[in-house]
C-alpha positions in Angstrom: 49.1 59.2 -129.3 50.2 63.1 -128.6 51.8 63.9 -125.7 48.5 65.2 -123.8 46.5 62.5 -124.3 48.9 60.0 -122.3 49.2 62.8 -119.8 45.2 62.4 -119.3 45.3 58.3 -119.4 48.1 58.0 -116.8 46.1 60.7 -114.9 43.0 58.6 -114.6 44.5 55.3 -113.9 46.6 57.1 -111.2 43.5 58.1 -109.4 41.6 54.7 -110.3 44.2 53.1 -108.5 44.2 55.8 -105.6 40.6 55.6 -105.4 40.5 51.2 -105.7 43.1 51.5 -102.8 41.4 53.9 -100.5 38.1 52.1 -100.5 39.6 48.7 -99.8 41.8 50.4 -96.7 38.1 52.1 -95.4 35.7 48.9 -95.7 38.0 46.1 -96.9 38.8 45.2 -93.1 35.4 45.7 -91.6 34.4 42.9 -94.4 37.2 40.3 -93.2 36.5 40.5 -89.6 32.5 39.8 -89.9 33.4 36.9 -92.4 36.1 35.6 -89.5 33.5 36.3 -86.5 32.2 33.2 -84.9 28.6 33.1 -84.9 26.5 34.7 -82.0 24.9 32.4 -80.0 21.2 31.7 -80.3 19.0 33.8 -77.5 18.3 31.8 -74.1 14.5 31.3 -73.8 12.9 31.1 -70.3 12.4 27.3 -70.4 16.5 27.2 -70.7 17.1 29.5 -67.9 14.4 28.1 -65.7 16.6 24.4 -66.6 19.8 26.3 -65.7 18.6 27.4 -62.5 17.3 24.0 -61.3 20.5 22.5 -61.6 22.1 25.3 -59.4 19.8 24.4 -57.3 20.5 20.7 -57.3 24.0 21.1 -56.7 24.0 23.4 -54.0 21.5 21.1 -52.2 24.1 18.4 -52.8 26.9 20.1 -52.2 29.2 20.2 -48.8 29.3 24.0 -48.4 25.4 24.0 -47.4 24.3 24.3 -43.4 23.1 21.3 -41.5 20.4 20.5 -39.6 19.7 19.3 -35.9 19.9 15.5 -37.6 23.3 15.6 -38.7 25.2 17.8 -35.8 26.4 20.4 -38.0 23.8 22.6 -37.6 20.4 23.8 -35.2 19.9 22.6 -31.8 21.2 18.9 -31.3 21.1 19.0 -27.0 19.8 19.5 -24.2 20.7 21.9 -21.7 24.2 23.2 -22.2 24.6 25.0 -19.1 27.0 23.3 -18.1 24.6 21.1 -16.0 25.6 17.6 -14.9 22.1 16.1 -16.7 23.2 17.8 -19.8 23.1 15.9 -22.8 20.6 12.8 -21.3 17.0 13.0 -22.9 14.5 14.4 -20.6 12.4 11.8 -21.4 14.0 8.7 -20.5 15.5 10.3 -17.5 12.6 10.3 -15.3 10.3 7.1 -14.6 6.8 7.1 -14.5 6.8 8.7 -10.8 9.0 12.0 -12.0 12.2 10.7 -10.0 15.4 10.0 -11.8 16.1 6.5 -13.0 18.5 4.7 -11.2 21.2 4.3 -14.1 21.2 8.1 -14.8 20.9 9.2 -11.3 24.3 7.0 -10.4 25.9 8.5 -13.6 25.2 12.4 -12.3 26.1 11.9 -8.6 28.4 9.5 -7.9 31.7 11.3 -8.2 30.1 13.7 -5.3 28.3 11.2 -3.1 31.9 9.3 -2.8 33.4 12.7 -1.7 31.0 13.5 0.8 30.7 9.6 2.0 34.7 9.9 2.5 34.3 12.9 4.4 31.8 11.9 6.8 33.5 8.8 7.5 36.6 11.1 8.2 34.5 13.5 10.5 35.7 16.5 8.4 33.2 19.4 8.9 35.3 21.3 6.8 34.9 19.5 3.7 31.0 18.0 4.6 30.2 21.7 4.9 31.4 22.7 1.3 28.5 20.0 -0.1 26.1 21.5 2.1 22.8 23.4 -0.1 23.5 26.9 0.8 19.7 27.7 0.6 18.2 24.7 2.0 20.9 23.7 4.5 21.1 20.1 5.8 18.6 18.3 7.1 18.9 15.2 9.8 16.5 12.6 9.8 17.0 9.8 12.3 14.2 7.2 11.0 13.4 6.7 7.8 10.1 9.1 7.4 11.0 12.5 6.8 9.5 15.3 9.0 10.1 18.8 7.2 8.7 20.4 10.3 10.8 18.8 12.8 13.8 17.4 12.0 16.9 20.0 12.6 18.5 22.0 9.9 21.8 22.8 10.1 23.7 25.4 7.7 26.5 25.0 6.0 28.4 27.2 8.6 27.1 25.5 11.9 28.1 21.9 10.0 31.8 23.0 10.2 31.4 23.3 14.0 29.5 20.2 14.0 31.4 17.8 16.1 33.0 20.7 18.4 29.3 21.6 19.7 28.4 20.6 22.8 25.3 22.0 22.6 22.4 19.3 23.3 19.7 19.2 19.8 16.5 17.9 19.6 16.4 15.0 16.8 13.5 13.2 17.7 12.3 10.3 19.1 13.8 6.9 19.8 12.3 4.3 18.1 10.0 2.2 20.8 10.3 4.0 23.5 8.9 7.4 22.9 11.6 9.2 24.4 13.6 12.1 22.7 16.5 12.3 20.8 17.9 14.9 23.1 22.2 15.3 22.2 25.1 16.6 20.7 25.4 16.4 17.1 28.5 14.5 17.7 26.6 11.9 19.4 23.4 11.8 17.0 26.7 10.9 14.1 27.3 8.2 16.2 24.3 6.7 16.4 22.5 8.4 13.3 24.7 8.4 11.1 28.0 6.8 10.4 26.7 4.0 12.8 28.6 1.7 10.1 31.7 1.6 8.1 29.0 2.5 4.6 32.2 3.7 2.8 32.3 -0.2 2.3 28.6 -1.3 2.3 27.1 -4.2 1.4 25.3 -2.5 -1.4 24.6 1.2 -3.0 21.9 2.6 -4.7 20.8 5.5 -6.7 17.1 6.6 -6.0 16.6 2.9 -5.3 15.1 1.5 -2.0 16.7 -1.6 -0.4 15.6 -1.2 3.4 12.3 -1.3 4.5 11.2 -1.3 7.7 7.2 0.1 9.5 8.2 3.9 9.4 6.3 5.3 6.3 8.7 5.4 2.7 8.1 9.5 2.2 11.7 10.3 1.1 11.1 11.0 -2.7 7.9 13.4 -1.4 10.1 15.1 0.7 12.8 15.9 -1.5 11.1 16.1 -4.8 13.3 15.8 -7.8 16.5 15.1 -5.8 18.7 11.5 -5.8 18.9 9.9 -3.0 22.2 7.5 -3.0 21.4 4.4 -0.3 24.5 2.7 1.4 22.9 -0.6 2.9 23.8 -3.2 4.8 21.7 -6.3 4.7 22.5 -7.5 8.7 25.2 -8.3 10.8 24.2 -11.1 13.3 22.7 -14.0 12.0 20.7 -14.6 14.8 18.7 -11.9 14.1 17.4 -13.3 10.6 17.9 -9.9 8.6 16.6 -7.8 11.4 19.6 -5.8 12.5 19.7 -4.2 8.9 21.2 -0.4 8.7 21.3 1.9 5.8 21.9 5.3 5.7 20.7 7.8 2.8 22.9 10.7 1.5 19.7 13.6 0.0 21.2 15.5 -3.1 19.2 18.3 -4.8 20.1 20.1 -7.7 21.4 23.9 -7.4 22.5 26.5 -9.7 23.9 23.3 -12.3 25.5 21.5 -9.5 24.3 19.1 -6.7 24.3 19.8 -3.2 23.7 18.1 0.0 20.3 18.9 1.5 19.2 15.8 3.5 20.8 12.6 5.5 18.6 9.7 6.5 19.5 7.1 8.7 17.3 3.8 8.4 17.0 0.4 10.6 14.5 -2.1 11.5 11.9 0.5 13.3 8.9 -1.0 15.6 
């Protein structure tokens, strides 16, 4: 072969090489890669989805993150009141019998504490202290029988009860039982006879809107004082000779103000004519 004709062949398989070797570099790679690619996934249809969803929604129904309801406490209105009321928390309806007055159970449970207080105070003649139970709307009213008059009996603020056993001024109360005569003193003589006629710090027995003494004088106490509790401290009799008859019991009237309980009424019972 002359000289020019291997000049041409080594020519050509130069650039057959050049060109094998550029068109592997351009497309070569691309064709690996899509060889190596995992296979796309197949296209989610709305029956899948819809299945996908359902079981978010099962798990989140499940799950502990989610709000509670009133049933459980975590969640929605499990009370009643929260006012800071002391009837808070006690279903409305069991706490009233079938006459609207507080059962006896719950009525002890709210008042107690404060009828103790104010029993303690009057037996210790501290106006001071008496006064501070005092309703400071309705005042204090004294009944010396049983039956409640709302026209009659006396009223006494809370600021007159701190002068209570200093006045010396003469009161109408009412009427003595039998006789007819009136109940014409000093407040420090109607609590004589009226109302801590008996050591009831230590009585015989205690109630809460219940009724242990009864007597002729009409039972009107619960009319009077509608919605209140009425804590009873009752002694059964002290001379046997007179069968029961010699009975005393005096009432302590509570009425509910501003989420609190305040002193609006004291009755003092015994065996009436």
């Amino acid at each position: 072969m002359n000289k020019a004709l291997k000049t041409i062949v080594i020519t050509v398989v130069i650039i057959g090489v050049a060109a094998a070797a550029f068109i592997y570099g351009r497309y070569g790679h691309d064709w690996k890669k899509g060889t190596d690619q995992e296979p796309v996934p197949n296209e989610q249809t709305d029956g899948d989805q819809a299945k996908d969803n359902g079981d978010r929604k099962d798990n989140g129904e499940n799950g502990a993150d989610e709000p509670g309801d009133a049933t459980d406490g975590t969640g929605g209105e499990t009370g009643n009141g929260g006012d800071g009321s002391p009837i808070d928390g006690i279903d409305k309806e069991l706490l009233y019998d079938e006459n609207g007055i507080i059962k006896p159970e719950y009525a002890e449970k709210i008042i107690r504490e404060i009828s103790d207080k104010v029993i303690l105070a009057l037996r210790a003649k501290d106006a001071q202290a008496i006064s501070d139970f005092v309703h400071p709307v309705k005042g204090l009213r004294f009944t010396p029988y049983t039956s409640v008059d709302l026209k009659q009996d006396p009223v006494f603020i809370a600021e007159e009860i701190k002068n209570f056993f200093n006045d010396n001024k003469k009161y109408m109360w009412g009427y003595y039982d039998g006789i007819g005569d009136e109940i014409l003193i000093t407040p420090a003589e109607y609590y004589d006879v009226f109302v801590y006629s008996n050591d009831f710090v230590n009585a015989e027995k205690i109630g809460y809107n219940e009724v242990f003494s009864y007597g002729n004088a009409v039972e009107n106490q619960f009319e009077a004082y509608p919605g209140s509790i009425i804590v009873e401290y009752y002694f059964s009799g002290f001379d046997p000779k007179y069968e029961g008859m010699d009975w005393q019991s005096l009432r302590l009237v509570f009425e509910e103000y501003e989420g609190g309980w305040k002193l609006s009424g004291i009755i003092h019972n015994q065996w009436t004519i």
